[in-house]
Phi, psi and omega in degrees: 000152194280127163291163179278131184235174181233145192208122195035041161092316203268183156273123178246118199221027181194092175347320205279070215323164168232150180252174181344297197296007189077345179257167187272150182254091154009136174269351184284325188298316213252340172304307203279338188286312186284320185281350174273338179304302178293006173265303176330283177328290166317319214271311185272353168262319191294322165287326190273349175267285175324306189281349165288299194232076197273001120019269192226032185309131171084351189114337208290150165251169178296041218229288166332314177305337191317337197242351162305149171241058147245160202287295190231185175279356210266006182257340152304341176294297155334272174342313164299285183344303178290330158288349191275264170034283180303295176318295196306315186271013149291300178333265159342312196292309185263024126296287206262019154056071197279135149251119221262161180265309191278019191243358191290247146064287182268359167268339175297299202298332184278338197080010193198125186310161198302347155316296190329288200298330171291286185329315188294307141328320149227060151242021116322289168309331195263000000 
């Protein structure tokens, strides 16, 4: 363990980010966190571009589309929206170690809080 030093006004006395709760986080967690942040972020830019122009999303015409069975982009846009969504509030979930009451039930069944169980959902989905 680090001695405790002043560093900008704080005390720093451990390398180890802490969550809400006072316990230390992992690094694969705060890793998982970040890599889920840039999925959002990609995900949710990319749905907000697609329901813009479902048209021409990217420069693209629905000509890419002949053998999919969508019209346009806006229901792959949608789709994205909702992964970004999901990814961001898993994020958020294992940063701030959110605990939803109505997500117990099923982190008892899965073995894993309910962020854990979002993630696994949309590394399903994808």
């Amino acid at each position: 363990m680090l001695a405790p030093t002043k560093e900008f006004g704080m005390s720093i006395t451990s390398p180890v980010p802490r969550r809400l709760d006072g316990e230390r986080r992992p690094g694969a967690v705060t890793v998982l966190a970040v890599l889920l942040a840039l999925l959002a972020v990609g995900a949710l830019q990319g749905g907000i571009v697609m329901l813009g122009d479902p048209q021409h999303a990217f420069g693209m015409t629905t000509e890419v589309l002949a053998r999919a069975p969508v019209d346009d982009f806006a229901l792959p846009g949608l789709f994205l929206i909702g992964v970004g969504v999901a990814s961001a509030l898993a994020a958020a979930g294992f940063l701030l170690a959110w605990r939803w009451r109505g997500a117990a039930p099923l982190g008892r069944r899965i073995g894993y809080r309910w962020p854990g169980g979002a993630t696994i959902a949309v590394g399903v989905l994808l």
